[in-house]
C-alpha positions in Angstrom: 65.9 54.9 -116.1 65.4 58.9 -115.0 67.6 61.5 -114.7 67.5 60.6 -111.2 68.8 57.2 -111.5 71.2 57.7 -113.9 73.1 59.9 -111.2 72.8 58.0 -108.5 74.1 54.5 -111.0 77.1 56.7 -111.7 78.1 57.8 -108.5 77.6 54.2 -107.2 79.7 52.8 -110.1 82.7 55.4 -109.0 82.4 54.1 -105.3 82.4 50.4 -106.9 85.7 51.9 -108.2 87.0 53.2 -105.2 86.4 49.9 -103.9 84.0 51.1 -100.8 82.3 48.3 -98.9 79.0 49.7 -98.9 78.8 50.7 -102.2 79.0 46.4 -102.8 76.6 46.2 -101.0 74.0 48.2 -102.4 74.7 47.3 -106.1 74.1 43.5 -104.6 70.8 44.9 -103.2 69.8 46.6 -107.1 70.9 43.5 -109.0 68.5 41.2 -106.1 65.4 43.5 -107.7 66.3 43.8 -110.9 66.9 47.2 -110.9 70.3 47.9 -112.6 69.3 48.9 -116.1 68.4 45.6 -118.4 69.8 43.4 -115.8 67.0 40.9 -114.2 67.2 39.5 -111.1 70.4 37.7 -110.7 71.0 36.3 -107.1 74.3 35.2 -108.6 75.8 38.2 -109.2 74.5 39.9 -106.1 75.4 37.4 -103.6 79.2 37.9 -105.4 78.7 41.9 -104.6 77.0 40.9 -101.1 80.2 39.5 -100.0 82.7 41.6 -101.1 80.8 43.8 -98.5 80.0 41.0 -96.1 83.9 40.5 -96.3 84.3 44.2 -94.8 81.9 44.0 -91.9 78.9 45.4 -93.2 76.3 43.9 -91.0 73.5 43.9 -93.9 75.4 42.6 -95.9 77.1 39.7 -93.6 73.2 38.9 -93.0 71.7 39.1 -96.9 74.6 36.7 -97.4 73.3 34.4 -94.2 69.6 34.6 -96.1 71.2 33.6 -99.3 72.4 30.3 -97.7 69.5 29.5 -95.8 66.9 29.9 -99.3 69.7 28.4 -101.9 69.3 31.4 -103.9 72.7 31.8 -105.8 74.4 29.6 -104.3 74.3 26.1 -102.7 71.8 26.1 -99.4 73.6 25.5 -96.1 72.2 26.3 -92.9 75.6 26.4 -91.7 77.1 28.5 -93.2 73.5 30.8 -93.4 74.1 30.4 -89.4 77.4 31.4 -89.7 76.8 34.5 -91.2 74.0 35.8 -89.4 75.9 35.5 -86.5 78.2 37.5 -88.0 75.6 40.3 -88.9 74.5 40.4 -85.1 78.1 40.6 -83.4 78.5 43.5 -85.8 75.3 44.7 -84.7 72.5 43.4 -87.0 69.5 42.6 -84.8 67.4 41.4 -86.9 69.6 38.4 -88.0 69.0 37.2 -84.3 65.2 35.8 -85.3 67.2 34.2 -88.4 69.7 32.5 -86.4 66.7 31.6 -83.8 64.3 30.3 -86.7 67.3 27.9 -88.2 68.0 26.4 -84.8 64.5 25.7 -84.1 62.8 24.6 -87.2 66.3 22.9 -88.7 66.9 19.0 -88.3 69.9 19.3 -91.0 71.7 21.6 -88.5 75.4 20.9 -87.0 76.1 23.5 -85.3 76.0 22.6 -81.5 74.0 23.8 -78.9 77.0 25.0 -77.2 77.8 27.1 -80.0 74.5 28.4 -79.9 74.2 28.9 -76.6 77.2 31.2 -77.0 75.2 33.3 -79.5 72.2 33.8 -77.6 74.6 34.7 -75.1 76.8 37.5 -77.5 73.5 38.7 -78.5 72.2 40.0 -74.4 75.9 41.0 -74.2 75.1 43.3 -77.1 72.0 43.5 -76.4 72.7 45.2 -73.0 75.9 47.8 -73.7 75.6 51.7 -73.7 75.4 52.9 -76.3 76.9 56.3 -76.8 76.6 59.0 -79.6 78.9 60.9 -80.6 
């Protein structure tokens, strides 16, 4: 690890600290790699950090949590509950989790979520989709 590194690790451990969402999120994303010192790639122990952000509405996160269901990795695979999330990640904003949510109800026999319900996300998705946005 470089000097570099080594700064940024110890200001993300004091956000871990301070208990700031994002700051879960992103050591989730370094363990996923491998890249927190000697630490290999534990989906385990991201997917834990993962939703302590998911938990506080950070999109990303809400939808890394939705991939960890659908691929099994860390946790037990439910499309479900992979749905669930990446619907989550696209009301907050997340567009990307809209191909995830399409790809599961398409390609997904083992799926219970009704069409109803998923008619309602397609449907929260153009609402999105279309508002203004405005910068501050």
């Amino acid at each position: 690890m470089d000097y570099n590194d080594m700064e940024r690790y110890e200001h993300l451990s004091k956000a871990l600290v301070m208990g700031l969402p994002k700051a879960f999120g992103t050591f989730g994303y370094l363990i996923s790699k491998g890249r927190i010192n000697d630490i290999s790639k534990n989906y385990k122990s991201a997917y834990q950090f993962y939703k302590k952000a998911a938990d506080n509405t950070i999109p990303i996160a809400q939808h890394n949590i939705g991939l960890y269901y659908e691929k099994g990795q860390g946790i037990v695979k439910s499309f479900d509950d992979a749905a669930e999330w990446f619907h989550k990640a696209l009301q907050n904003g997340y567009f990307e989790a809209k191909k995830n949510l399409d790809d599961i109800f398409d390609y997904t026999t083992n799926f219970k979520v009704t069409y109803p319900d998923y008619q309602k996300w397609d449907k929260d998705y153009v609402e999105f989709e279309n508002q203004e946005v405005i910068l501050l």
